[in-house]
VOBA-1610 file (N, C-alpha, C; in pm, whole numbers, padded with zeros to 5 digits, always signed):
BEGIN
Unk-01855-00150-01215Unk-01833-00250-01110Unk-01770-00183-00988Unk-01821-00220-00828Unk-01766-00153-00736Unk-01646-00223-00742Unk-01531-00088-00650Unk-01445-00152-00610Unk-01401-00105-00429Unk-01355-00201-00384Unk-01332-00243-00246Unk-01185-00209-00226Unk-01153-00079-00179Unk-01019-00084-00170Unk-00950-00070-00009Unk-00872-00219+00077Unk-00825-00220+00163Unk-00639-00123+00211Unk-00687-00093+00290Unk-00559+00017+00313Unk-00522-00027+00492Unk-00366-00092+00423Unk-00301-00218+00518Unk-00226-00062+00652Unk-00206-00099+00733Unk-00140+00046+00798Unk-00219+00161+00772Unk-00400+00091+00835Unk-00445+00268+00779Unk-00462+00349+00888Unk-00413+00328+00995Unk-00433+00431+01096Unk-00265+00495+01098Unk-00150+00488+01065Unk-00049+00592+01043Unk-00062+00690+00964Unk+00043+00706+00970Unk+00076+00824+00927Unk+00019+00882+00737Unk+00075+00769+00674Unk+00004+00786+00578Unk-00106+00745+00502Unk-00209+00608+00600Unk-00333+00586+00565Unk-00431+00665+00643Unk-00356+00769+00739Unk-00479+00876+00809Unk-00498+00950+00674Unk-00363+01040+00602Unk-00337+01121+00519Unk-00488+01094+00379Unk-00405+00934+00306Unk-00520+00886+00230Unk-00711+00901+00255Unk-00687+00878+00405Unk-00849+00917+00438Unk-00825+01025+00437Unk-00798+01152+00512Unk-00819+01276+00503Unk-00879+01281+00299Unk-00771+01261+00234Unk-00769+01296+00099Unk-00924+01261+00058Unk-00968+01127+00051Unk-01098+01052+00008Unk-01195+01118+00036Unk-01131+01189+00183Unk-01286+01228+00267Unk-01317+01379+00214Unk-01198+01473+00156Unk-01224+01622+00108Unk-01237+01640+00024Unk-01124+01571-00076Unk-01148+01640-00255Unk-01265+01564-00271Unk-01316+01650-00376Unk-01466+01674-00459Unk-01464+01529-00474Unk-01605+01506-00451Unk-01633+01336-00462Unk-01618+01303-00639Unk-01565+01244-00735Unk-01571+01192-00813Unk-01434+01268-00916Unk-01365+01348-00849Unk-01248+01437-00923Unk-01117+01326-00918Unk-01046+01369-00946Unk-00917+01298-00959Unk-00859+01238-00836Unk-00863+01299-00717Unk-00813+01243-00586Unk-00949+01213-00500Unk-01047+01248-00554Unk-01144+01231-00430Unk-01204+01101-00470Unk-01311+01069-00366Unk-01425+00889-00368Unk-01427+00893-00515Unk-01442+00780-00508Unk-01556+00764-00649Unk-01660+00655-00609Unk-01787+00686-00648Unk-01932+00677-00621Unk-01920+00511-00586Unk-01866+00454-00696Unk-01866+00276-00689Unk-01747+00235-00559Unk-01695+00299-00496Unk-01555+00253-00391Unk-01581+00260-00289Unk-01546+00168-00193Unk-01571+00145-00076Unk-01433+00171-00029Unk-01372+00246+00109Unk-01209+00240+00149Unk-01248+00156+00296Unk-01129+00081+00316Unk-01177+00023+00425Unk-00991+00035+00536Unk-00992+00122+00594Unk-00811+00145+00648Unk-00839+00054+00747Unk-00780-00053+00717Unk-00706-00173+00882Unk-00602-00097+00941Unk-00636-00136+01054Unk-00495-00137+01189Unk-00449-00260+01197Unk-00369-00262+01281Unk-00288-00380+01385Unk-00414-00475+01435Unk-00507-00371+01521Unk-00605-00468+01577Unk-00719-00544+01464Unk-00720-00508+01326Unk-00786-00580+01262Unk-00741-00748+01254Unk-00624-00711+01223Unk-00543-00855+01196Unk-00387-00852+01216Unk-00366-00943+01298Unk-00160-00943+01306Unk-00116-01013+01112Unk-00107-00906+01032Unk-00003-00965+00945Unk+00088-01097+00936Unk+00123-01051+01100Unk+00218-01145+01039Unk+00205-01259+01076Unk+00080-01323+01087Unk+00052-01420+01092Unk-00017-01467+00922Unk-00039-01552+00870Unk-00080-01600+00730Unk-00244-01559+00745Unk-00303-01699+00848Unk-00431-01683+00857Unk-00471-01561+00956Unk-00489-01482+01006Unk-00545-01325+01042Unk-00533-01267+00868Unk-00427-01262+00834Unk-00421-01184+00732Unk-00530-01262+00631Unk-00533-01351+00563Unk-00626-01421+00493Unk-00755-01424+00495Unk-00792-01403+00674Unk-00907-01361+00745Unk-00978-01232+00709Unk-00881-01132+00730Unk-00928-01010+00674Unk-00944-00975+00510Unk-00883-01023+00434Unk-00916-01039+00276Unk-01005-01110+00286Unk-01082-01217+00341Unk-01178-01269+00308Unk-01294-01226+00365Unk-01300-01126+00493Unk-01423-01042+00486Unk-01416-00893+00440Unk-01317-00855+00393Unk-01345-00733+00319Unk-01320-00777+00155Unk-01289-00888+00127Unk-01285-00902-00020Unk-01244-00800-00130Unk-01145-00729-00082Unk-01059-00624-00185Unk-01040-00652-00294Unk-01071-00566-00377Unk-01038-00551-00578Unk-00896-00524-00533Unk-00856-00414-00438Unk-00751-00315-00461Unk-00640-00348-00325Unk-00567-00338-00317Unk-00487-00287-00200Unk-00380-00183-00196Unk-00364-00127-00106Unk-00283-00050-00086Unk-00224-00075+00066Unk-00077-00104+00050Unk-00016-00193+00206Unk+00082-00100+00196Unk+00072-00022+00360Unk+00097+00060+00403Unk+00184-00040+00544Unk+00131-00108+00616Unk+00207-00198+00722Unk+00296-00251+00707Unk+00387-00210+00832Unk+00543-00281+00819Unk+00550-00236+01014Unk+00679-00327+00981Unk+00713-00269+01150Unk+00863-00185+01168Unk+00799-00064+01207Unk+00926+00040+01145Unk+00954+00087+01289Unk+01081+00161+01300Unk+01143+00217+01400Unk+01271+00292+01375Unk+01315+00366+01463Unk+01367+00489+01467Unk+01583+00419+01467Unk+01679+00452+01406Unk+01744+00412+01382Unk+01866+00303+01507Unk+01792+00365+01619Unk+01870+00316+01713Unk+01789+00148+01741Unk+01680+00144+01753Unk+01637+00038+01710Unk+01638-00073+01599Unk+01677-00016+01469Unk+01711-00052+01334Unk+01855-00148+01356Unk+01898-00076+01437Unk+02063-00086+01460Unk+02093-00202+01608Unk+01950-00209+01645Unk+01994-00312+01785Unk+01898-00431+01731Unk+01773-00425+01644Unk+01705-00559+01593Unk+01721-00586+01462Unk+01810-00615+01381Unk+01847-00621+01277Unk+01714-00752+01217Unk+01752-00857+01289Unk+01675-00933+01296Unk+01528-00923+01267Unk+01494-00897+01406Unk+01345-00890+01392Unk+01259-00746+01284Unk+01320-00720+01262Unk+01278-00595+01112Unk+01327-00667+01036Unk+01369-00722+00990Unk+01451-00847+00848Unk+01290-00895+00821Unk+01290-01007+00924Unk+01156-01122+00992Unk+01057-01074+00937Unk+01002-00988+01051Unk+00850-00978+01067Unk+00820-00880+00928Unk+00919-00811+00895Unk+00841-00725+00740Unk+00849-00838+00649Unk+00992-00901+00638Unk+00912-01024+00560Unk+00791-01116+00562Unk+00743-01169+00694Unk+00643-01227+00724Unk+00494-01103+00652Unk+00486-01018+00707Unk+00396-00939+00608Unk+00365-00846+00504Unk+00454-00882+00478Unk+00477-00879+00316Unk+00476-00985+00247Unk+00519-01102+00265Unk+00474-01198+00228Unk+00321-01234+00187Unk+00274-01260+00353Unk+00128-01300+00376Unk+00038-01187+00341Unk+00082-01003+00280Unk-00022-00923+00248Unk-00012-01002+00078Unk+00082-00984+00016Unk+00090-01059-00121Unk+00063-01189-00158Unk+00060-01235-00073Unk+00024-01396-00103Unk-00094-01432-00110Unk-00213-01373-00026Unk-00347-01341+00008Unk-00409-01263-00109Unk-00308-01153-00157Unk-00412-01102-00264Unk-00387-01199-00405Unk-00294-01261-00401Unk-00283-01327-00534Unk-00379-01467-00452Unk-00395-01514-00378Unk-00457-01629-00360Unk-00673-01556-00330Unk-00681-01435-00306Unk-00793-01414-00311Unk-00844-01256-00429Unk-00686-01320-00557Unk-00742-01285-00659Unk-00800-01118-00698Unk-00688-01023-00587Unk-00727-00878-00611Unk-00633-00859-00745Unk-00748-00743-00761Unk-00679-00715-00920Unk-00538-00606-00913Unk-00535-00537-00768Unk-00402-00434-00794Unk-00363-00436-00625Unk-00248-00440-00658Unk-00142-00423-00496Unk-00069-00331-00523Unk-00059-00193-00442Unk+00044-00124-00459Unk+00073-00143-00292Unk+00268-00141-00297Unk+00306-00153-00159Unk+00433-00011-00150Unk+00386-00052-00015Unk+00500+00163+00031Unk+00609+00073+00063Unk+00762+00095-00033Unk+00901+00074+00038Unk+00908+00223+00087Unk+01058+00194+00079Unk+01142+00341+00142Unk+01261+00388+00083Unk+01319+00482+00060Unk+01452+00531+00019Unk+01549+00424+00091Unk+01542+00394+00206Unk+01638+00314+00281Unk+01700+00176+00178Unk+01618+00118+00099Unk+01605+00036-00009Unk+01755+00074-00077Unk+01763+00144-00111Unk+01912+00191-00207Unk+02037+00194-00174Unk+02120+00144-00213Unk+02261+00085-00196Unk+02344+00204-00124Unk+02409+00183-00081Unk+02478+00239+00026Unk+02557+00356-00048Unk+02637+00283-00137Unk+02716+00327-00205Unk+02655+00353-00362Unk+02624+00470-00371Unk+02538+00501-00453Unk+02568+00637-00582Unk+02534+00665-00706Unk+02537+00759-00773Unk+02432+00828-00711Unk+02427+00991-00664Unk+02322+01073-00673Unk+02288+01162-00829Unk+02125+01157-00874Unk+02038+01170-00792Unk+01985+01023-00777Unk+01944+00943-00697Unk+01874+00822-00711Unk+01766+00795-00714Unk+01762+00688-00832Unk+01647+00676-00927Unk+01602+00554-00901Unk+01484+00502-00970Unk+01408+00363-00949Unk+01484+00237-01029Unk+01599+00282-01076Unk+01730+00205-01153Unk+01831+00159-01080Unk+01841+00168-00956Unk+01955+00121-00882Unk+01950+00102-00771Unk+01828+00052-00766Unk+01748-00011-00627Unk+01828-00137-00533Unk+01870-00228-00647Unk+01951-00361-00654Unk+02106-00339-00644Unk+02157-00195-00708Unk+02303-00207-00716Unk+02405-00177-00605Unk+02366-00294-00490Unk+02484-00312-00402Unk+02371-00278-00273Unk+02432-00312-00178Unk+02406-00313-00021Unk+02371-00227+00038Unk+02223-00223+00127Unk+02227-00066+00151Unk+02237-00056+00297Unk+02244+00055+00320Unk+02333+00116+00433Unk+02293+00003+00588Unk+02472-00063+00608Unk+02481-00154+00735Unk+02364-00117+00842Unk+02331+00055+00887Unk+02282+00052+01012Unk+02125-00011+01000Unk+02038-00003+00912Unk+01931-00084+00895Unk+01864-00184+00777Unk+02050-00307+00734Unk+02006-00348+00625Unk+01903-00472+00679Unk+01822-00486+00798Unk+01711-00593+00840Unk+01585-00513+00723Unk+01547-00416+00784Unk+01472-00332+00701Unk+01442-00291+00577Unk+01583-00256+00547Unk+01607-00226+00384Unk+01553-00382+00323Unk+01663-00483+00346Unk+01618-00636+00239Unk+01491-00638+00290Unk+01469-00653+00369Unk+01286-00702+00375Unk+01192-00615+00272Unk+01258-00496+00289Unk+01163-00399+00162Unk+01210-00394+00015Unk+01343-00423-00005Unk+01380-00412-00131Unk+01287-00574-00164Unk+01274-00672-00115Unk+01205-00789-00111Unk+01073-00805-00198Unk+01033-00703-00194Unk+00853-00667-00217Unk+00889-00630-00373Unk+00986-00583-00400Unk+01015-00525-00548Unk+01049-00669-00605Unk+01138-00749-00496Unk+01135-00884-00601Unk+00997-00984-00639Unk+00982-00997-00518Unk+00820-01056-00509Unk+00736-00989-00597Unk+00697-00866-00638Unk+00615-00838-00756Unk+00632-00901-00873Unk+00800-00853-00916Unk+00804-00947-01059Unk+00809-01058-01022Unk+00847-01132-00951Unk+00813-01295-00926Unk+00681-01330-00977Unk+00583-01275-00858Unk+00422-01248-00900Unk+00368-01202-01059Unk+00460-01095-01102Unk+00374-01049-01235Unk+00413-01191-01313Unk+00545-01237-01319Unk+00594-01318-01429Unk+00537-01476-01406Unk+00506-01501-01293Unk+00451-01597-01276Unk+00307-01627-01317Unk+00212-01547-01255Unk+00086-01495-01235Unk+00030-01418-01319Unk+00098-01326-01370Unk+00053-01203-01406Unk+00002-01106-01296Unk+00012-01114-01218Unk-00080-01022-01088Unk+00017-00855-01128Unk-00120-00744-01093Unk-00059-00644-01109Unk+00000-00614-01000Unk+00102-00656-00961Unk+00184-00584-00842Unk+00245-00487-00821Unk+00265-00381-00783Unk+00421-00243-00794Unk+00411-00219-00652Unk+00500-00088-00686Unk+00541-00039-00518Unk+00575+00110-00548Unk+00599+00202-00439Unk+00612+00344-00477Unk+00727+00348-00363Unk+00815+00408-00372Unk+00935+00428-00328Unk+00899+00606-00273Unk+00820+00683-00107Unk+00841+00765-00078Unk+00971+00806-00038Unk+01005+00953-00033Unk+01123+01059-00009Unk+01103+01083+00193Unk+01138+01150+00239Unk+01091+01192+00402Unk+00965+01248+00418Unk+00868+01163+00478Unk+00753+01195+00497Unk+00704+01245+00617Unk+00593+01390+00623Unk+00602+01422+00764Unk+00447+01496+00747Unk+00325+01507+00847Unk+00213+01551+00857Unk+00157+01488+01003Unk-00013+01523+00940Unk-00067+01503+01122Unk-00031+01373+01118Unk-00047+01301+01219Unk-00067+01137+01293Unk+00017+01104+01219Unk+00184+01172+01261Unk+00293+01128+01235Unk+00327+01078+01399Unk+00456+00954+01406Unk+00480+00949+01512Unk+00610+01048+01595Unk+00540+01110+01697Unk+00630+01207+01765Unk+00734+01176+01883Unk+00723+01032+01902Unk+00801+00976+02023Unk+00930+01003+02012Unk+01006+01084+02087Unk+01140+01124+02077Unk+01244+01029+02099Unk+01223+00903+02145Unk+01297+00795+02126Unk+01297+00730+01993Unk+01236+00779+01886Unk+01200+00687+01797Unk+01157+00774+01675Unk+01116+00895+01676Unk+01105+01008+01549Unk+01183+01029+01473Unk+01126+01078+01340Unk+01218+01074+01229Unk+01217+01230+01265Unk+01322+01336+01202Unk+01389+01436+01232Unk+01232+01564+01257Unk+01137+01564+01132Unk+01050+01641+01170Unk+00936+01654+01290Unk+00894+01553+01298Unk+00815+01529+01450Unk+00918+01538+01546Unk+01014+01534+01546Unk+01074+01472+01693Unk+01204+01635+01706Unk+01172+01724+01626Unk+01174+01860+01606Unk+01057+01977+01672Unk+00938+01911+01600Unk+00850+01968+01672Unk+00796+01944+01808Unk+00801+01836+01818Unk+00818+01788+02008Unk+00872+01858+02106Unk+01067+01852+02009Unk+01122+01927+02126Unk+01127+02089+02161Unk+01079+02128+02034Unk+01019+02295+02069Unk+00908+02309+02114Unk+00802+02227+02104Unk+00686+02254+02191Unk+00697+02175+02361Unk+00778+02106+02361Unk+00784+02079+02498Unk+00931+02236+02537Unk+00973+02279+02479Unk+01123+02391+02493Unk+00985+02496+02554Unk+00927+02517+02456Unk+00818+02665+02478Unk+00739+02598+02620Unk+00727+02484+02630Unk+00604+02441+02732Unk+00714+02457+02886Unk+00826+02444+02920Unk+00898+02387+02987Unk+00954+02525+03025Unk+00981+02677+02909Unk+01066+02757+02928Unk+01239+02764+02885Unk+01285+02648+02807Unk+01380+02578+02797Unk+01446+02587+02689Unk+01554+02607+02674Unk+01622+02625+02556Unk+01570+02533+02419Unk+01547+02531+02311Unk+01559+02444+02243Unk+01649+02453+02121Unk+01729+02307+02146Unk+01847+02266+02062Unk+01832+02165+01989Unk+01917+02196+01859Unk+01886+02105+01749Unk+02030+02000+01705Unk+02015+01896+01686Unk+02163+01803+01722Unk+02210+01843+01580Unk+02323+01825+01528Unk+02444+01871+01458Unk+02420+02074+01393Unk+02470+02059+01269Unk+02501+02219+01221Unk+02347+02291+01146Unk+02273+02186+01139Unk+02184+02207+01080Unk+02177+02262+00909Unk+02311+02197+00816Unk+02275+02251+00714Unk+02274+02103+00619Unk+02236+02007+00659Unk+02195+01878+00547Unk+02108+01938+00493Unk+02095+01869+00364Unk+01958+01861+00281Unk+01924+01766+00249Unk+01741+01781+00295Unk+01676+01636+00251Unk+01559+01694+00178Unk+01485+01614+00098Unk+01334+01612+00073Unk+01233+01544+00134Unk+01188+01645+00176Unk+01058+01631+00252Unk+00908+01631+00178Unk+00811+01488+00206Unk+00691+01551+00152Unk+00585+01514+00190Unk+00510+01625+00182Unk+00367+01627+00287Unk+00244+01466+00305Unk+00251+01430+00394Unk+00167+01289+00378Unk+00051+01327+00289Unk-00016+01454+00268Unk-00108+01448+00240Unk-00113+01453+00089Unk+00003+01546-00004Unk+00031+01523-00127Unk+00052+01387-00142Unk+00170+01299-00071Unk+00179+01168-00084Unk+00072+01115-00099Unk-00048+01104-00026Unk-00183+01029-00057Unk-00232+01042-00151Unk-00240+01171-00255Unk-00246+01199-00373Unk-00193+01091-00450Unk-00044+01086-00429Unk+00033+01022-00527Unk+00023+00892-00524Unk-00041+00809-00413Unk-00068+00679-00421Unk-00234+00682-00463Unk-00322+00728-00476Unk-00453+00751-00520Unk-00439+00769-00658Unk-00333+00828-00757Unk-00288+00850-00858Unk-00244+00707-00887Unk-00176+00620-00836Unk-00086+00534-00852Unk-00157+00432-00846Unk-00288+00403-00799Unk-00377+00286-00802Unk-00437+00314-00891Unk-00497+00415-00967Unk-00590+00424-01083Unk-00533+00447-01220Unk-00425+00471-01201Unk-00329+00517-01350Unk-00246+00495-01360Unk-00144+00396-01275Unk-00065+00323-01302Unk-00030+00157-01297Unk-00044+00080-01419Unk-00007-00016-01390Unk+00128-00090-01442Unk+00232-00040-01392Unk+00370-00128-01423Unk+00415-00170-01304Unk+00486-00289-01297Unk+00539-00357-01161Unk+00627-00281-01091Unk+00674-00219-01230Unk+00851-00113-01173Unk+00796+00016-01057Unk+00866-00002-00990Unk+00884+00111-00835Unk+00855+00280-00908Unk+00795+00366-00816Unk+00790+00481-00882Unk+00851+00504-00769Unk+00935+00665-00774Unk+00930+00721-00654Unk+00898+00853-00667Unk+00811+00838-00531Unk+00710+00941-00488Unk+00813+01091-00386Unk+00822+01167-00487Unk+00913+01303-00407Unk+00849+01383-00436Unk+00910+01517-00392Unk+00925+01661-00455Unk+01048+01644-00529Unk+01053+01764-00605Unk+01210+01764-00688Unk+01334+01771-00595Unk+01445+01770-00679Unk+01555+01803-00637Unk+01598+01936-00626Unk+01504+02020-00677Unk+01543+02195-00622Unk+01462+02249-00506Unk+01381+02101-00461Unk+01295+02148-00340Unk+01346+02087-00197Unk+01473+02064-00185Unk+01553+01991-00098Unk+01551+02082+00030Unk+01540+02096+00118Unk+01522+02180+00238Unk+01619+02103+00360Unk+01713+02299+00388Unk+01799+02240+00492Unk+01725+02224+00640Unk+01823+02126+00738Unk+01730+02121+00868Unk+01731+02238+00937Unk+01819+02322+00890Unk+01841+02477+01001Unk+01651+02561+00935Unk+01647+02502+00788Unk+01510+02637+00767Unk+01397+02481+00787Unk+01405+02377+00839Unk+01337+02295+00895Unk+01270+02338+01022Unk+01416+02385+01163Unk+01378+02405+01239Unk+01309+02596+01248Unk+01390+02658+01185Unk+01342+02770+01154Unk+01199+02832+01106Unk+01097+02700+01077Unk+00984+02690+00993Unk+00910+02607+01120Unk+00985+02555+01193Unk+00911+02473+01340Unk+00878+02587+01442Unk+01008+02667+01484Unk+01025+02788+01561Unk+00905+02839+01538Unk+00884+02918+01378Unk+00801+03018+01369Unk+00675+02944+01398Unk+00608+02822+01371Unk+00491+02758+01347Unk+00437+02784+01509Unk+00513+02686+01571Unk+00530+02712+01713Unk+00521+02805+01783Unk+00569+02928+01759Unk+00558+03035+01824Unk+00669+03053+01931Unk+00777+02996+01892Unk+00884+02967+02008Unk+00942+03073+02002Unk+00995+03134+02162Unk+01061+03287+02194Unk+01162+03275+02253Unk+01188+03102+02304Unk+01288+03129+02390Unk+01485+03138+02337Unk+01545+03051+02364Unk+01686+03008+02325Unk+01699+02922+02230Unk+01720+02939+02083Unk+01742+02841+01962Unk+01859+02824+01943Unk+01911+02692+01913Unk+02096+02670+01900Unk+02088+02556+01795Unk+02199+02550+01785Unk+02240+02400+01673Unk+02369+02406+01773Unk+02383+02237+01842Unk+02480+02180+01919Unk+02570+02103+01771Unk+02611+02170+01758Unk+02783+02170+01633Unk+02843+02078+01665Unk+02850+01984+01821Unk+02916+01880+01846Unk+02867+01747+01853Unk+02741+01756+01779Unk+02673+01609+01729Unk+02686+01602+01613Unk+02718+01484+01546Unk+02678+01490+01357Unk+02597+01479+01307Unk+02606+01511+01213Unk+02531+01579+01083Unk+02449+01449+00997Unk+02530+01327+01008Unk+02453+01214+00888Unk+02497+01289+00764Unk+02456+01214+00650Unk+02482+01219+00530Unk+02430+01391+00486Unk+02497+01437+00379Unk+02469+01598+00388Unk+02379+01611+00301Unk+02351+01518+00157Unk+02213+01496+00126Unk+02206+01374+00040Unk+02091+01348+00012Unk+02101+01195-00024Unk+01949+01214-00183Unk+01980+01309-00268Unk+01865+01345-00335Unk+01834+01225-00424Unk+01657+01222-00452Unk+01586+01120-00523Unk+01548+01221-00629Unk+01565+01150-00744Unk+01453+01230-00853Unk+01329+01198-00855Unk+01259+01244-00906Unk+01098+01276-00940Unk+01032+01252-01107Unk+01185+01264-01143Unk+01146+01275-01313Unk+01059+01186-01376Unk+01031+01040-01314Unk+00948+00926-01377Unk+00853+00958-01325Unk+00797+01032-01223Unk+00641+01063-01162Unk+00577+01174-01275Unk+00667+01243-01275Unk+00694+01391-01334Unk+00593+01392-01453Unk+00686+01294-01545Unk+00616+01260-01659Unk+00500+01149-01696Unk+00461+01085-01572Unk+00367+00997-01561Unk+00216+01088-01523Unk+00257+01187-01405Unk+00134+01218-01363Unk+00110+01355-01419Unk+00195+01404-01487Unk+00126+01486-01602Unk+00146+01685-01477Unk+00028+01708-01466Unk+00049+01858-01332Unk+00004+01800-01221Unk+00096+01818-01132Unk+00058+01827-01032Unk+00089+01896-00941Unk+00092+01984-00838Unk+00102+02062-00752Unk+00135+02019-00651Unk+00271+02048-00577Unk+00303+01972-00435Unk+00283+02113-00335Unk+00208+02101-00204Unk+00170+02223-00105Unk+00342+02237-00048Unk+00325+02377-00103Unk+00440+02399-00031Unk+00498+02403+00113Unk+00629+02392+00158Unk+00712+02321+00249Unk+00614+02427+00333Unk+00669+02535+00391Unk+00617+02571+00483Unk+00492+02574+00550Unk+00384+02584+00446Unk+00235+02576+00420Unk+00215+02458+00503Unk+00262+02327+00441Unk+00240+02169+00527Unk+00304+02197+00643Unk+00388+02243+00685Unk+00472+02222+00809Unk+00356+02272+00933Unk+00334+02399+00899Unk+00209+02504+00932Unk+00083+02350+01009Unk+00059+02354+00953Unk-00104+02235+00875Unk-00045+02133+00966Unk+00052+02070+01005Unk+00078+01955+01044Unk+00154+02017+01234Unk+00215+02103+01213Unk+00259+02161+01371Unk+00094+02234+01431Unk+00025+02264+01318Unk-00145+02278+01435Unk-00195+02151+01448Unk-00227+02071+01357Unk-00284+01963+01420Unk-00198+01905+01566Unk-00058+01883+01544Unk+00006+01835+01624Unk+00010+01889+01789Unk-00020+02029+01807Unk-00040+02096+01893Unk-00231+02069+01936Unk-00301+02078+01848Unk-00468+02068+01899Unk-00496+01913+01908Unk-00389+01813+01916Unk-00397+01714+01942Unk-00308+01580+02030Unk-00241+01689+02107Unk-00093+01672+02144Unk-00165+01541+02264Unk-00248+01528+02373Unk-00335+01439+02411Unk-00357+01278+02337Unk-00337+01287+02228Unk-00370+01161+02171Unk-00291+01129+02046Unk-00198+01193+02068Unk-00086+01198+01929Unk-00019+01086+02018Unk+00067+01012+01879Unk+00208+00963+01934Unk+00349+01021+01968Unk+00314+01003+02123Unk+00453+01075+02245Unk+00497+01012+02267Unk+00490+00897+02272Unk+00575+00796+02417Unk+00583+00882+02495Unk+00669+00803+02614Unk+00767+00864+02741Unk+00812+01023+02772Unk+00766+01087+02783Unk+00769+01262+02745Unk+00858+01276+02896Unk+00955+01334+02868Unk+01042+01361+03037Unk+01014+01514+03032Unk+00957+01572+03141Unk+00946+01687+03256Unk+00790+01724+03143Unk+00742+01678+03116Unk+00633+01712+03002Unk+00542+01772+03077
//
C-alpha cells in the first residue's frame, strides 16, 4: 500500500535536509524513497497552520498516511524574551490544528520536532527523555518551551484516547545548508559563519562574543533527517526520543569557530571578546535510548558537516537566510 508522507516546515532547515536525504541515498535502502512513497514538504505558503481550516485544507488534498511536523514559529532568544506570548499562542495553535487534523483525517503516524528548550531549568545532567516534565524550563523562553513540551502531552492524550500513533523526537543543536543565518536572530553556528564571511568580505576583524570554551552538541541536519526517516518507519512509541550525538562528542565554541575560520578561509584578526558571557557551560543530552533503538549508525563527523554546510552557505549566500546584513 502507498504511503503519502506530508513534511509540515519543509522548506527549513530540517525538511530541506529530509529532502536532500530521500533524494540521494539508494532508492529503497534504509534512508532512501521507497518505491510506494510519495514526500510532499509544505511551506508557510501552502497553508497558515495556524489557522484550523488551511490546515485541514491541506490534509485533505494531500491525504497523508504519515506526517512529519517540522512547523513552529521559532526565533532567536531576544525575541523569545520580548514575545513570550505570541510563541506560547501560535505554536499552540499549530500544533494543535497539525494533530487534530491527522487524528480527524485518520493518518496512521505523526512524528513532531520539540526541542531541548522543553527541559526544566533546573535540571540533573545528562538529560534524558525522563525529565521532560520535572519543573519549569528556563524563564527566558518558557512561551516556547510549554507550547512544545504541549505536543508530548497531546500525544498521550491522543494515544490513550484514540489510540493514534503519536511521538515526538527531541533534537540536540542543529546546524547545515538552509539554516537561518540572520544575525539578529541565529542560533550560534550560522550566525558564526556570517560573521566571518562578512569579517573576510569587509577586511575586518572577526570576533566571537564570550571565552569561547562552552560545550554543546551539535548535529548535522542531514544525519538528523536520517534519524527522523528512522523514526517514522521503526519506531512506534508515543515516548519522546532524543535525537543527538553522544556526550563525548560535545564540541567547544572556540574549535566551533576554529572549524568556521578554517572552512572559510579567514586570514584576518580572530578574538574571543572575554567581556560578553558565556551562557550555560554545557547542558549535555544523552543518546543512549536512540543508541539502542537504532542499532549502527554513523553520525558525519563535526568538522566534515561544518565543511558541507559553510560551502553551501557561501555558493548560496544570494538566497540564503540574511536578513538586514550591515556594510555587507
Amino acid at each position: 500500500m502507498s504511503s503519502v508522507i506530508l513534511v509540515t516546515g519543509g522548506t527549513g532547515l530540517v525538511g530541506k535536509a529530509i529532502q536532500y536525504v530521500i533524494e540521494n541515498e539508494p532508492e529503497g535502502s534504509r534512508f532512501g524513497r521507497r518505491p510506494d512513497e510519495k514526500w510532499i514538504f509544505a511551506s508557510s505558503s501552502d497553508a497558515d497552520l495556524r489557522d484550523p481550516q488551511q490546515t485541514r485544507k491541506l490534509y485533505e488534498k494531500y491525504q497523508p498516511t504519515h506526517v512529519i511536523h517540522l512547523a513552529a514559529l521559532v526565533g532567536g532568544l531576544f525575541r523569545n524574551m520580548k514575545y513570550k506570548l505570541t510563541f506560547l499562542r501560535e505554536n499552540i495553535l499549530i500544533n494543535d490544528n497539525v494533530l487534530h487534523a491527522a487524528y480527524e483525517l485518520r493518518t496512521q503516524k505523526l512524528i513532531s520536532c520539540l526541542s531541548t528548550c522543553v527541559f526544566p531549568d533546573k535540571v540533573e545532567y545528562p538529560l534524558t527523555e525522563l525529565n521532560i516534565h520535572n519543573g519549569p524550563p528556563h524563564e527566558s523562553n518558557f512561551g516556547y518551551a510549554h507550547a512544545k513540551r504541549m505536543v508530548d502531552v497531546h500525544n498521550h492524550a491522543y494515544k490513550e484516547q484514540f489510540g493514534c500513533n503519536f511521538t515526538s523526537s527531541i533534537p540536540t543543536n542543529v546546524f547545515g545548508p538552509h539554516d537561518n543565518y540572520d544575525l539578529e536572530d541565529a542560533h550560534v553556528i550560522p550566525a558564526l559563519v556570517h560573521k566571518c564571511y562578512l569579517a573576510k568580505k569587509n577586511n575586518t576583524p572577526f570576533v566571537v562574543a564570550g571565552s569561547g570554551k562552552p560545550l554543546r552538541q551539535f548535529i548535522y541536519s542531514r544525519d538528523l533527517a536520517k534519524l527522523f526517516i528512522w523514526q517514522l518507519r521503526e519506531y512506534d512509541d508515543v515516548e519522546p526520543v532524543i535525537l543527538s550525538v553522544g556526550e563525548d562528542e560535545e564540541v567547544s565554541i572556540k574549535e566551533v569557530a576554529d572549524a568556521i575560520v578554517k572552512a572559510v578561509g579567514f586570514k584576518g584578526s580572530y578574538t574571543f571578546d572575554t567581556s560578553r558571557a558565556d551562557g550555560q557551560f554545557r547542558k549535555p543530552a544523552s543518546n543512549k535510548k536512540l543508541l539502542s533503538l537504532i542499532g549502527d549508525f554513523k553520525f558525519t563527523p563535526f568538522e566534515e558537516a561544518l565543511g558541507e554546510s559553510v560551502k553551501w552557505f557561501l555558493e548560496n549566500y544570494d538566497n540564503a537566510r540574511i536578513g538586514k546584513v550591515p556594510f555587507a
